[in-house]
VOLO-656079 format. One record per atom (N, C-alpha, C, O): x, y, z. Coordinates in steps of 0.2 Angstrom, whole numbers, padded with zeros to 4 digits, always signed. Layout:
N
XYZ;...
This chain:
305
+0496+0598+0475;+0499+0592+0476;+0494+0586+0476;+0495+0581+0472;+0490+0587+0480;+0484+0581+0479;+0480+0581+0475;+0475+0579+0477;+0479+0583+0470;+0477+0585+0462;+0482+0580+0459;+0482+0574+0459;+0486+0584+0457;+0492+0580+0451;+0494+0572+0455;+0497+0568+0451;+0491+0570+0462;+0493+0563+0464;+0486+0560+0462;+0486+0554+0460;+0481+0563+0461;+0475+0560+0461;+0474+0560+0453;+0469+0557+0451;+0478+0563+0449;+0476+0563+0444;+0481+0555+0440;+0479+0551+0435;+0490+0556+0444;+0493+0551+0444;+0489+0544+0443;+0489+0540+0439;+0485+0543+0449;+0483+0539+0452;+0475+0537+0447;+0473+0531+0447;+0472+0541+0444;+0467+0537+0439;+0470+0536+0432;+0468+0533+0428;+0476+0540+0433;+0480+0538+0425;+0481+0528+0424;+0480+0524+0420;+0485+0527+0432;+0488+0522+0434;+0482+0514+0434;+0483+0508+0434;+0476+0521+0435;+0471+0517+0439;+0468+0511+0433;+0466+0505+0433;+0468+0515+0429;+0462+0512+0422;+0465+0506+0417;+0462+0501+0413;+0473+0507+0417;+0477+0501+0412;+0474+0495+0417;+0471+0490+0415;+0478+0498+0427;+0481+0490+0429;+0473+0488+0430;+0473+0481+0429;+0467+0491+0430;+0461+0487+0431;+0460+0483+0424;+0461+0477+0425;+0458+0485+0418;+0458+0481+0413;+0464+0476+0411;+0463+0471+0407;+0469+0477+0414;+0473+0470+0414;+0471+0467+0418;+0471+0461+0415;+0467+0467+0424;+0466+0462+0429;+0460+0460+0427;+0459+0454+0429;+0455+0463+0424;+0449+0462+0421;+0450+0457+0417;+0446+0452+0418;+0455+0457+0411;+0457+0451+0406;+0460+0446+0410;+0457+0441+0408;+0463+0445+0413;+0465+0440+0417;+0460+0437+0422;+0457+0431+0421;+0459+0439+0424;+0453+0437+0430;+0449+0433+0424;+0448+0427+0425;+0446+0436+0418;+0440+0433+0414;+0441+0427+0411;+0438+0422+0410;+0450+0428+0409;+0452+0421+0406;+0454+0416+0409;+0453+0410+0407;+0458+0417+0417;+0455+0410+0420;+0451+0408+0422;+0451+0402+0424;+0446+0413+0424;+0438+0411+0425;+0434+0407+0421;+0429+0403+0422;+0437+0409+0415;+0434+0405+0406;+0436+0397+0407;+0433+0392+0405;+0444+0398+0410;+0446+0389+0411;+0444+0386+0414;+0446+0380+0415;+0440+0389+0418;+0440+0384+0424;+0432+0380+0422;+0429+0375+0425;+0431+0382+0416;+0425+0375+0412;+0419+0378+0414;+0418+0384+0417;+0414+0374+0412;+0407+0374+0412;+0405+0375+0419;+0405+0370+0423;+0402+0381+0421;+0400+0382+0431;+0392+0379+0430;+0388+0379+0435;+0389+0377+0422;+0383+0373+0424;+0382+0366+0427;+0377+0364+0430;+0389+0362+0427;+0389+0356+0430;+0390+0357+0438;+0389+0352+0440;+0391+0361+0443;+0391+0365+0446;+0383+0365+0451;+0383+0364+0457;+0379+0367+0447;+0372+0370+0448;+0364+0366+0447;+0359+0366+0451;+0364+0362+0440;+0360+0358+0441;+0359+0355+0441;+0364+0352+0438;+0355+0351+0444;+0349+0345+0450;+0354+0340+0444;+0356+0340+0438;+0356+0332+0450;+0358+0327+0447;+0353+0324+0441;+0355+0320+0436;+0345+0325+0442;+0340+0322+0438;+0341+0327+0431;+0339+0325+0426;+0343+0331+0431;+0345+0337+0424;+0347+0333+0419;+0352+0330+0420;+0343+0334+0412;+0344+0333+0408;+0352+0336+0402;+0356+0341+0404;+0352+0333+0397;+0359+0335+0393;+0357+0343+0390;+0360+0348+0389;+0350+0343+0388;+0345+0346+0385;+0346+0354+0390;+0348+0359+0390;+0343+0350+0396;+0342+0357+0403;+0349+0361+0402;+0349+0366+0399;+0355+0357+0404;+0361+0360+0403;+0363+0366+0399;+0365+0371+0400;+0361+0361+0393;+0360+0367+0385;+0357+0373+0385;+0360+0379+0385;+0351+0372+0386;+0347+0380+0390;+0348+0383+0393;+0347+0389+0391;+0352+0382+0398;+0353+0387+0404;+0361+0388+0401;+0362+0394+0401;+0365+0385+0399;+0371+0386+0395;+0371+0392+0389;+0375+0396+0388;+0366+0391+0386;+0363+0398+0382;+0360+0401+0384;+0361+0407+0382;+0354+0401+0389;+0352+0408+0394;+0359+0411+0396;+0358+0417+0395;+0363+0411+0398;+0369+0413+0401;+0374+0415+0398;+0378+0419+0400;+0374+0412+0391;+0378+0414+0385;+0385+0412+0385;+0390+0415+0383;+0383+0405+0387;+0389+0401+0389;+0395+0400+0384;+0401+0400+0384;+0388+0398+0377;+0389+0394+0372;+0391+0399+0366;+0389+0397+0360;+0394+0404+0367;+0396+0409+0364;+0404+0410+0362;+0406+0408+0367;+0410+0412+0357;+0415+0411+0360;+0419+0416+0364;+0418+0422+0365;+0424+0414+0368;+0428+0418+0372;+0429+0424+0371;+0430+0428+0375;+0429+0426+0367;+0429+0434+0364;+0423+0440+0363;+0423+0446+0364;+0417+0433+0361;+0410+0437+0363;+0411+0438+0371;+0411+0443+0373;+0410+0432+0374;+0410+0434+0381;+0414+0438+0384;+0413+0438+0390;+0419+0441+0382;+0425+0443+0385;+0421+0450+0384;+0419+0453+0389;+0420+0451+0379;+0416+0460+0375;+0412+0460+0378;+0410+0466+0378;+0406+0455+0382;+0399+0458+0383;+0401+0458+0390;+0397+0462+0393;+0407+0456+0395;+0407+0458+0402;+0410+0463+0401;+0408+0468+0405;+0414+0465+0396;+0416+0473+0398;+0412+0477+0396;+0412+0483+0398;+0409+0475+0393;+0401+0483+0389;+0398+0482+0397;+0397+0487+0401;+0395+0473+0399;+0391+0476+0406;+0397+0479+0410;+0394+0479+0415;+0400+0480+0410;+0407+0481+0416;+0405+0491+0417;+0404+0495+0421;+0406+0491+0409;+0405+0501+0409;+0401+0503+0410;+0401+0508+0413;+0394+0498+0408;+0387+0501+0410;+0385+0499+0416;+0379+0499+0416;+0390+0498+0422;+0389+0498+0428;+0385+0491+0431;+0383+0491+0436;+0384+0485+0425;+0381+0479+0428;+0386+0475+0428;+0388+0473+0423;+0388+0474+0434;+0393+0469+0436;+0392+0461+0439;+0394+0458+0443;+0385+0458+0434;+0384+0453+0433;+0379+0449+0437;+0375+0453+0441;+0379+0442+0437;+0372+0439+0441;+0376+0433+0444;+0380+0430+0440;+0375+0433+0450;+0378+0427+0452;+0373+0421+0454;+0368+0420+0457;+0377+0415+0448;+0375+0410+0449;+0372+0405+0453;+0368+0401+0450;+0374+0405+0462;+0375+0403+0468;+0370+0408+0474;+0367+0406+0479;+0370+0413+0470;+0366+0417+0474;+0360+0418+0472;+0355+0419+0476;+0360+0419+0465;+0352+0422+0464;+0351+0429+0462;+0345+0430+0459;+0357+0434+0463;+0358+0440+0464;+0361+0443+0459;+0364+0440+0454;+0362+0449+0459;+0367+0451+0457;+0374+0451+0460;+0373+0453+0465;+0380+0449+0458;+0386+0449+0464;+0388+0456+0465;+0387+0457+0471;+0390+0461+0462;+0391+0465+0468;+0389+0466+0474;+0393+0465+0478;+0381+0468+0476;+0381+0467+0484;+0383+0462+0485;+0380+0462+0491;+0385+0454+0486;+0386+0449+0489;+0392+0452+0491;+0394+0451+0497;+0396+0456+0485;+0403+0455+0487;+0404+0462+0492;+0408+0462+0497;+0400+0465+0491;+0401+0472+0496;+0398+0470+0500;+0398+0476+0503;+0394+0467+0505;+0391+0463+0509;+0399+0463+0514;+0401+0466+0518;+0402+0459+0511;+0407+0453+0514;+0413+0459+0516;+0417+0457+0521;+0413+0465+0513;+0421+0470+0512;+0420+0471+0519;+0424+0468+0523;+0416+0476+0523;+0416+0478+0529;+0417+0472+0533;+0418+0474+0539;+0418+0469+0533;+0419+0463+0539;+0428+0463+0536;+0432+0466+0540;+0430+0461+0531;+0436+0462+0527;+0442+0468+0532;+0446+0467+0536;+0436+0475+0528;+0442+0481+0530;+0442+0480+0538;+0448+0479+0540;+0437+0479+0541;+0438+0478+0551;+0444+0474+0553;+0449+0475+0556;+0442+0467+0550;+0448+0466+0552;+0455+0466+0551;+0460+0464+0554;+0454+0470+0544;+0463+0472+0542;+0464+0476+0545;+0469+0476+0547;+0459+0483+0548;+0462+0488+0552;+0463+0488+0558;+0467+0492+0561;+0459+0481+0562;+0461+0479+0567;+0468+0475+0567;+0472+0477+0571;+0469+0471+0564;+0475+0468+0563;+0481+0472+0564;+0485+0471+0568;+0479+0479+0559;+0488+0485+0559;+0487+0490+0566;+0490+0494+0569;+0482+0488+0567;+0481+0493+0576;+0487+0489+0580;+0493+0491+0581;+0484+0482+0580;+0487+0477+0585;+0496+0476+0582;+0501+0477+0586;+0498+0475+0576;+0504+0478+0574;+0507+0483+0575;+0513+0483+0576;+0505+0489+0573;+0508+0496+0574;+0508+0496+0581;+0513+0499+0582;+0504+0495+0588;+0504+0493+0594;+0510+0490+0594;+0514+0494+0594;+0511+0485+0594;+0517+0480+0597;+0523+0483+0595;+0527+0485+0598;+0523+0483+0588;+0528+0484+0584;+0532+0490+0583;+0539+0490+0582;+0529+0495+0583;+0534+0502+0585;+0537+0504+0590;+0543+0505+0590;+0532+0503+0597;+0536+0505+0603;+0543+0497+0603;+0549+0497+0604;+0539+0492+0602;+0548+0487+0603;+0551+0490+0601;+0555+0494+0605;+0552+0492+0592;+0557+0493+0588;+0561+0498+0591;+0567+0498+0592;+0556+0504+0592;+0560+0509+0597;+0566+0508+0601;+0572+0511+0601;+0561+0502+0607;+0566+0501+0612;+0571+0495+0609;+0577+0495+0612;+0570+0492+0605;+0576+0489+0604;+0583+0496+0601;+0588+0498+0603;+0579+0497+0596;+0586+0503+0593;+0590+0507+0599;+0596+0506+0599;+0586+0510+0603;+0589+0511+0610;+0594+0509+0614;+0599+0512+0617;+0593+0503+0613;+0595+0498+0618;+0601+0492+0613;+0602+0487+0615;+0603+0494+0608;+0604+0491+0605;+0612+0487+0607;+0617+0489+0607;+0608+0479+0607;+0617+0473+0609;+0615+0472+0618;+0619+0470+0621;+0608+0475+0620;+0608+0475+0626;+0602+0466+0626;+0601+0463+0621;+0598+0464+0632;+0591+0460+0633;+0588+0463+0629;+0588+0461+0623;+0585+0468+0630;+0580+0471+0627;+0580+0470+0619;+0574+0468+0616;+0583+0470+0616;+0586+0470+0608;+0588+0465+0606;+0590+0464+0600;+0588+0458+0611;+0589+0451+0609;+0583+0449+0609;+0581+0447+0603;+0578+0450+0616;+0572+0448+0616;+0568+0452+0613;+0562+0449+0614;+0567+0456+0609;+0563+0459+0602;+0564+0455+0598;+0559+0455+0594;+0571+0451+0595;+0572+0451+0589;+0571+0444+0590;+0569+0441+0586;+0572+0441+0595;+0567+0432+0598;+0560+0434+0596;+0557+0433+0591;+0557+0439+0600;+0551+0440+0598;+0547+0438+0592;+0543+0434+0590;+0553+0443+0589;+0550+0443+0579;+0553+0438+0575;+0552+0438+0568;+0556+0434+0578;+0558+0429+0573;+0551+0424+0577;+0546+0423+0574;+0551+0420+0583;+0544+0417+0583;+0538+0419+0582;+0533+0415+0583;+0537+0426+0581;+0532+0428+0578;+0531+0425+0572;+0526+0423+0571;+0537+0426+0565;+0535+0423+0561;+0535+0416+0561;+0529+0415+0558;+0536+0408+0563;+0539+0404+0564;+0533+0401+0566;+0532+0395+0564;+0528+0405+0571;+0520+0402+0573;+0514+0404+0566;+0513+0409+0564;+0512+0397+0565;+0506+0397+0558;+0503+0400+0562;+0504+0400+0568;+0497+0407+0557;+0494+0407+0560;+0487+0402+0564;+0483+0403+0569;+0486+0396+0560;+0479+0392+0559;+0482+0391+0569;+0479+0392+0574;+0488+0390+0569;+0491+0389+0577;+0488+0393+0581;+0484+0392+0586;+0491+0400+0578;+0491+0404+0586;+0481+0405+0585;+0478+0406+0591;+0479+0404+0581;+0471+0406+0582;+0469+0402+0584;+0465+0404+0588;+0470+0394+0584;+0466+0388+0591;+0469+0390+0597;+0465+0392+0601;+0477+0390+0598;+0479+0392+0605;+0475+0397+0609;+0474+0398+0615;+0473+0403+0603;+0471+0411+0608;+0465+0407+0609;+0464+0406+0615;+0460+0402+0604;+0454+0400+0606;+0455+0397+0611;+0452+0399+0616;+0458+0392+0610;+0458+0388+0619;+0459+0392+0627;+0456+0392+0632;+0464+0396+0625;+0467+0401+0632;+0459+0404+0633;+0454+0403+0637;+0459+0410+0628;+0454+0414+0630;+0446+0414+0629;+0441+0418+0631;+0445+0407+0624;+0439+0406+0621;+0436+0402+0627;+0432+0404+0631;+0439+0394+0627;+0436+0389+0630;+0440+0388+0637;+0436+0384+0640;+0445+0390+0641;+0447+0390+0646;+0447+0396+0652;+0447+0395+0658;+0446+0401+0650;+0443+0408+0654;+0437+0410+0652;+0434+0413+0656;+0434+0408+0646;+0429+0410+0644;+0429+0418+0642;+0423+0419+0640;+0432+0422+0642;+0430+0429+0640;+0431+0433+0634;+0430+0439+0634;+0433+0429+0628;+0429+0431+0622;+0426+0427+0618;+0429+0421+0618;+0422+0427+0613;+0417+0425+0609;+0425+0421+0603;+0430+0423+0603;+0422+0415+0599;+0427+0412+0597;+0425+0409+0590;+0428+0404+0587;+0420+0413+0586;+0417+0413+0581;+0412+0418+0579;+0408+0420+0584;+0412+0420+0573;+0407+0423+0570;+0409+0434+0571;+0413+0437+0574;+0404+0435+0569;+0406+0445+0570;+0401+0447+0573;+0396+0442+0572;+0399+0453+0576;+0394+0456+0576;+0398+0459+0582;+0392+0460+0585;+0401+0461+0585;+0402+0464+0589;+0412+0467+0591;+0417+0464+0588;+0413+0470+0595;+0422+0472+0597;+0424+0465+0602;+0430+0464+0601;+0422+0463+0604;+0423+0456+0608;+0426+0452+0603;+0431+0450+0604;+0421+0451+0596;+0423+0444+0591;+0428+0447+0586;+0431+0444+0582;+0428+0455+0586;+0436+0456+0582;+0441+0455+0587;+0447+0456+0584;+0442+0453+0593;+0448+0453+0596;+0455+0448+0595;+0461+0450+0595;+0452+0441+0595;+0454+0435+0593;+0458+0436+0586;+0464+0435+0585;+0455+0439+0581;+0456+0436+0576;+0461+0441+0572;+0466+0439+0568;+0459+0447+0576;+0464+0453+0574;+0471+0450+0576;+0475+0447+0572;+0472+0450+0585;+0477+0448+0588;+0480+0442+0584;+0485+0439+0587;+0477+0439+0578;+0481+0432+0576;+0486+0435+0571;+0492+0433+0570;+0482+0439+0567;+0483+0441+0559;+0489+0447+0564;+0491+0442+0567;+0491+0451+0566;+0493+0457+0568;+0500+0454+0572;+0506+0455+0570;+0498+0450+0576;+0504+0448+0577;+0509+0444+0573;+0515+0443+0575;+0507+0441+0567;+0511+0438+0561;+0514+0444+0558;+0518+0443+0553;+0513+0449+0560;+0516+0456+0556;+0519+0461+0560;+0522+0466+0557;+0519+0460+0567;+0522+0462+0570;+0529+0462+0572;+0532+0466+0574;+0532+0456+0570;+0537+0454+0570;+0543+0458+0566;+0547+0461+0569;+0542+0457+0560;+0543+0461+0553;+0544+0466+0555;+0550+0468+0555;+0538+0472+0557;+0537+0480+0555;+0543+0482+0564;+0546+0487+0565;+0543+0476+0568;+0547+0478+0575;+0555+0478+0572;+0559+0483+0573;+0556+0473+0568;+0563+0472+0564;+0564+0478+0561;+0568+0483+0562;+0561+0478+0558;+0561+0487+0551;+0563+0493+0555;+0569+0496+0555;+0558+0494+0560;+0557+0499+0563;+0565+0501+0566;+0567+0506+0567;+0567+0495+0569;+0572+0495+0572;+0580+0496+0569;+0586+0498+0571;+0578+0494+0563;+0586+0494+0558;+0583+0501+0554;+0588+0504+0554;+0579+0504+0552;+0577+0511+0550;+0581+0516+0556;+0586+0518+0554;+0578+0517+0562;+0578+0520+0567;+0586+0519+0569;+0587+0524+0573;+0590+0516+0568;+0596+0515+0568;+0601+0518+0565;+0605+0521+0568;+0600+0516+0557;+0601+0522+0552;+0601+0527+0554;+0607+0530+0556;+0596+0530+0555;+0591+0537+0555;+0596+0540+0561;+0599+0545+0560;+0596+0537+0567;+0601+0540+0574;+0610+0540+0570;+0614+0544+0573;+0611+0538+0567;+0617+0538+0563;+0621+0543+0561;+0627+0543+0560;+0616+0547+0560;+0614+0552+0552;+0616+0558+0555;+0615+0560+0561;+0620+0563+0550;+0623+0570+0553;+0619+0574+0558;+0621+0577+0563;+0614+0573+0555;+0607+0580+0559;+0608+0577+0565;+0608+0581+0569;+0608+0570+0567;+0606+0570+0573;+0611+0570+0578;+0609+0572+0584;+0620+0569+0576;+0622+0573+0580;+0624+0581+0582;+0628+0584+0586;+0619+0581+0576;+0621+0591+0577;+0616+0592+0582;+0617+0596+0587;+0610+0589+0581;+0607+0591+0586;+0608+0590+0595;+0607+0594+0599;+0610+0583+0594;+0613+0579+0600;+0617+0586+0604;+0617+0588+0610;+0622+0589+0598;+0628+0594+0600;+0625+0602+0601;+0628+0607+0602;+0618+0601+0599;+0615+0608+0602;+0611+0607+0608;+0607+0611+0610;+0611+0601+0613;+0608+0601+0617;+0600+0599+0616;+0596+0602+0620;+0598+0595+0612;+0592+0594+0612;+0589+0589+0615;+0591+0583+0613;+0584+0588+0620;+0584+0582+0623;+0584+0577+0617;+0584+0578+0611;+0585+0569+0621;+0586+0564+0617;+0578+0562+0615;+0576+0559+0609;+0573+0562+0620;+0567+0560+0618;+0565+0564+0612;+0562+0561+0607;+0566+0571+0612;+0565+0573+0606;+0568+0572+0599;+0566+0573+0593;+0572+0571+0600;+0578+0568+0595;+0574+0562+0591;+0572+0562+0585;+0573+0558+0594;+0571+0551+0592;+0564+0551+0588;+0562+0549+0583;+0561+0555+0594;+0552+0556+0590;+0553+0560+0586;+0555+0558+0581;+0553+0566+0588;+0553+0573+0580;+0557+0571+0575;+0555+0570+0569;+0563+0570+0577;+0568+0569+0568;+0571+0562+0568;+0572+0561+0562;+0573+0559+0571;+0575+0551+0569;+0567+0546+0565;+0566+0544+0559;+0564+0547+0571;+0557+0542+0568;+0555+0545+0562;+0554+0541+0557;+0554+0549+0563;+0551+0552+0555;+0554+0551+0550;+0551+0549+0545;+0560+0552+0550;+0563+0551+0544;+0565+0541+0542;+0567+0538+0537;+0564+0537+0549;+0563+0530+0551;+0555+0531+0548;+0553+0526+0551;+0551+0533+0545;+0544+0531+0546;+0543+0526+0540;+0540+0521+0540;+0547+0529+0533;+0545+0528+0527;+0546+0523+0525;+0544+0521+0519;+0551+0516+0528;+0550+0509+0524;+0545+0504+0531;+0543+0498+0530;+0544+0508+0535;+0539+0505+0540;+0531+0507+0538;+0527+0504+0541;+0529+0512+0533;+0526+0514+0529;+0525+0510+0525;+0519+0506+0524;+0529+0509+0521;+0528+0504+0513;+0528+0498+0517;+0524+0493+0514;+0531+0496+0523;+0527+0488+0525;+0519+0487+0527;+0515+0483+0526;+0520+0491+0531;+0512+0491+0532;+0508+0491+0524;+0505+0487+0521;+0508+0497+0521;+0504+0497+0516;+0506+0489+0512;+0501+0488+0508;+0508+0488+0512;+0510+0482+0511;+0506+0473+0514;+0503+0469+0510;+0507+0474+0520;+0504+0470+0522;+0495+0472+0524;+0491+0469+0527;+0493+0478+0521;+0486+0479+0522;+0483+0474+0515;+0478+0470+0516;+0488+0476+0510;+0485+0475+0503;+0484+0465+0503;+0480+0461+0499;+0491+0463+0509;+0489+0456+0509;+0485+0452+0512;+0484+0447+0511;+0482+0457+0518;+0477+0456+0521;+0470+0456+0517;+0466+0451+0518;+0467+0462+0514;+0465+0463+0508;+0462+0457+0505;+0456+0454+0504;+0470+0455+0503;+0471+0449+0496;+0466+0443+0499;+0463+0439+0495;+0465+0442+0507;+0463+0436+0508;+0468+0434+0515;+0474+0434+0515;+0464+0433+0521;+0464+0428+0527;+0462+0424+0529;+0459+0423+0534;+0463+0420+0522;+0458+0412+0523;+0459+0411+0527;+0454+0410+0531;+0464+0409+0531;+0466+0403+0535;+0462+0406+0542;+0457+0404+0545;+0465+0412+0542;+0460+0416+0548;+0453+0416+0550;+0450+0414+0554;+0451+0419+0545;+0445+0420+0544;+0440+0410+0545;+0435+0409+0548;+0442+0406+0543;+0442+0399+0545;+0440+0398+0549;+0435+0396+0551;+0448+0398+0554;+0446+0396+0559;+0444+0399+0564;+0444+0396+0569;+0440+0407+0564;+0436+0410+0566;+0430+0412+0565;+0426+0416+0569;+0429+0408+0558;+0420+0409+0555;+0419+0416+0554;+0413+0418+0554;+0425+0421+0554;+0424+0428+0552;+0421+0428+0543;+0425+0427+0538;+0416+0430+0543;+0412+0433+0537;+0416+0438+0531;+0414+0444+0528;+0423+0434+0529;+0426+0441+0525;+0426+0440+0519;+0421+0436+0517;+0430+0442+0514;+0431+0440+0507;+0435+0436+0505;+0437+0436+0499;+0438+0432+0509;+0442+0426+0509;+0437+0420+0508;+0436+0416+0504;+0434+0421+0512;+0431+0415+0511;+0424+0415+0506;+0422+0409+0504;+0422+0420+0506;+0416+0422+0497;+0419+0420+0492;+0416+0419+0486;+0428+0421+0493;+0431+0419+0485;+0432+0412+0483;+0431+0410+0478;+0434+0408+0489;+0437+0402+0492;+0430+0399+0489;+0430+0395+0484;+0423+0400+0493;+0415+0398+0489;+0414+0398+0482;+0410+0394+0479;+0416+0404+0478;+0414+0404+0475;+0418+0401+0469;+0415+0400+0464;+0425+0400+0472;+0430+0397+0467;+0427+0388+0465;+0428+0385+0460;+0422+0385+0471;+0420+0379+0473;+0416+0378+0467;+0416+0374+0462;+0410+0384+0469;+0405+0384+0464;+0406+0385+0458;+0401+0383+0455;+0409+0389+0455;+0413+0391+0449;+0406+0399+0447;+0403+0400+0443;+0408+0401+0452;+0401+0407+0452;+0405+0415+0449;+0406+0420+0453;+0407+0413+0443;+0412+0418+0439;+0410+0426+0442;+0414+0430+0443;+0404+0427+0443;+0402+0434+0442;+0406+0437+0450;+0408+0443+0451;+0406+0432+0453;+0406+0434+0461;+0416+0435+0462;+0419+0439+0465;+0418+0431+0458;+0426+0430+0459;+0428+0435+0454;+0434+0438+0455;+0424+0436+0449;+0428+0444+0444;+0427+0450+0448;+0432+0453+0449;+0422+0452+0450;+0420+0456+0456;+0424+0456+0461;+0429+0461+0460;+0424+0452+0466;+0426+0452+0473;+0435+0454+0471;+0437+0458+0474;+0439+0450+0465;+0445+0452+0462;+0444+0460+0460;+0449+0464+0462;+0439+0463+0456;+0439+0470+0455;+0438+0474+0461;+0440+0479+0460;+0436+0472+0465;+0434+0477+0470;+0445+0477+0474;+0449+0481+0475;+0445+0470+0475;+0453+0469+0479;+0456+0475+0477;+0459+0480+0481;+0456+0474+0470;+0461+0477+0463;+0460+0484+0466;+0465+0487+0466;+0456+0486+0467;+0451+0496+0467;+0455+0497+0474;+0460+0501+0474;+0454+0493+0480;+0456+0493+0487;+0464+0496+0487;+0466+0501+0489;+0466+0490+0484;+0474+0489+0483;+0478+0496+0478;+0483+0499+0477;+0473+0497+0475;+0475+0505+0473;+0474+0510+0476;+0478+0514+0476;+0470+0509+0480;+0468+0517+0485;+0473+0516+0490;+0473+0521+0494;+0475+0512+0491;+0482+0511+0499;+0487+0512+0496;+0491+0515+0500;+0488+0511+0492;+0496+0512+0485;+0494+0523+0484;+0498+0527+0485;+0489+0524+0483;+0486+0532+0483;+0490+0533+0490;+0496+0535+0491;+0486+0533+0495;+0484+0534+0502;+0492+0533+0505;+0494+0537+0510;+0497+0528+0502;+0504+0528+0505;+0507+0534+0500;+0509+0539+0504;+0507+0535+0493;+0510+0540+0492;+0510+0547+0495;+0514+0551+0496;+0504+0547+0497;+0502+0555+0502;+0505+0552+0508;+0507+0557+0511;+0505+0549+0510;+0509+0551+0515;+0517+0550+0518;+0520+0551+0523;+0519+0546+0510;+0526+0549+0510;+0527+0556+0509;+0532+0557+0512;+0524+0562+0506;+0523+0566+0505;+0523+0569+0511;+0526+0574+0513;+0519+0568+0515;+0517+0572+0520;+0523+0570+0525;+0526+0575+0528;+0526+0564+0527;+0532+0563+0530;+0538+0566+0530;+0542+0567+0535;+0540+0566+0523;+0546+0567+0521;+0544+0574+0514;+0541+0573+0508;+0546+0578+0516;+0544+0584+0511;+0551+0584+0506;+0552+0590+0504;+0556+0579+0504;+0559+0581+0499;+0554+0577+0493;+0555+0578+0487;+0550+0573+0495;+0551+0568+0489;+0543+0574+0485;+0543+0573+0479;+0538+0578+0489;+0536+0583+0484;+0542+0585+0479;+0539+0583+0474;+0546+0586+0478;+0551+0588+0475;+0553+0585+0470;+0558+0588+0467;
């Protein structure tokens, strides 16, 4: 099974990268000349020219399109202009800071968000199930650029007990997670709660109900589970958005991710680093599309079939 998914999945893998690879290249191509960008105001019409043909500026889109994907195969994924460097490690520098706090964020969501949705379904037309779905409606309703000054104020600058900029430690992922996490908690609480619903609906559960099976088991072993699979595709879902970019977050918390090396590099027009940082996305965003198909698979044993 995980063979024929894996093999699925490099079939799938090779078109959608080279489609993003051409796209990516050609509106990187519009966005003009990145030597005006880079050299010193005293620079000559002359200098520009030079470093435009070192560079192979001056070539047309077609050459340049063919010599990125020849380096692309032989494994050189370019010189970043802004850095000095080659951009891939700038950009894999920056991913680990990225995956942390995506995976903090779905902690802090799949935390809030299941056990509500639970007790809302339970409870359902009772408090409990009003104030879940108030919950998840001002959940969405708050920017986040908001709730990330407000948690700063509360817990940064008025109790003092967490760090309120920068990474290096579980202290300064607290903040930022809890901003990004709870914008999606809302959602995956609603889901979980209209799945789980359904799911209590459904014939099996009251045969089991009428064979005397406790309720708690009811709900965890065979309701939820068979509730898992559209609370699955939102998460995976909101990882790949997470992924895509948390400017806003990342901003206002001076967290070091790949929202903001794109956002720079968009500035500077540092092409090598924005084809990159997008192919790596694009690679991510596939292995979570992989990583959810197995685990529909593993959840739901008709869809092997």
């Amino acid at each position: 099974m995980i063979l024929r998914a894996l093999g699925r999945f490099v079939l799938q893998a090779v078109p959608v990268l080279y489609i993003v690879s051409l796209i990516v290249f050609v509106l990187v191509y519009l966005t003009g000349d990145p030597t005006v960008m880079l050299i010193p105001e005293d620079a000559t019409e002359a200098d520009r020219l030079r470093l435009v043909a070192a560079w192979g500026l001056d070539q047309p889109a077609h050459v340049q399109y063919l010599r990125y994907m020849g380096n692309l195969l032989r494994g050189d994924f370019g010189q970043s202009y802004y850095y000095g460097t080659s951009a891939l490690p700038v950009v894999l520098e920056r991913l680990p800071a990225t995956l942390l706090l995506t995976a903090g964020a779905m902690v802090v969501a799949i935390v809030i968000a299941v056990p509500a949705g639970i007790f809302a379904a339970l409870r359902r037309n009772t408090p409990v199930d009003f104030a879940v779905s108030g919950m998840a409606v001002l959940s969405k309703a708050m920017p986040n650029f908001w709730v990330g000054i407000m948690l700063i104020l509360i817990f940064g600058v008025q109790l003092r007990l967490l760090p309120v900029s920068g990474a290096g430690s579980f202290a300064h992922l607290i903040l930022p997670a809890v901003t990004l996490g709870t914008a999606f908690a809302g959602d995956l609480a609603k889901l979980v709660r209209a799945s789980l619903l359904e799911a209590l609906g459904q014939d099996y559960i009251r045969t089991a109900r009428a064979k005397g099976i406790p309720s708690s088991v009811i709900v965890l072993k065979h309701a939820l589970r068979n509730a898992a699979i559209p609370a699955v595709t939102m998460t995976s879902l909101n990882v790949i958005a997470l992924l895509g970019g948390a400017l806003i977050t990342e901003t206002v918390f001076a967290w070091p991710g790949l929202g903001q090396l794109v956002v720079q590099a968009i500035y500077t027009k540092d092409m090598a680093v924005i084809q990159i940082a997008i192919l790596v996305i694009t690679v991510m965003t596939l292995l979570i599309n992989f990583i959810t198909d197995l685990l529909y698979r593993l959840i739901d044993p008709r869809i092997r079939l």
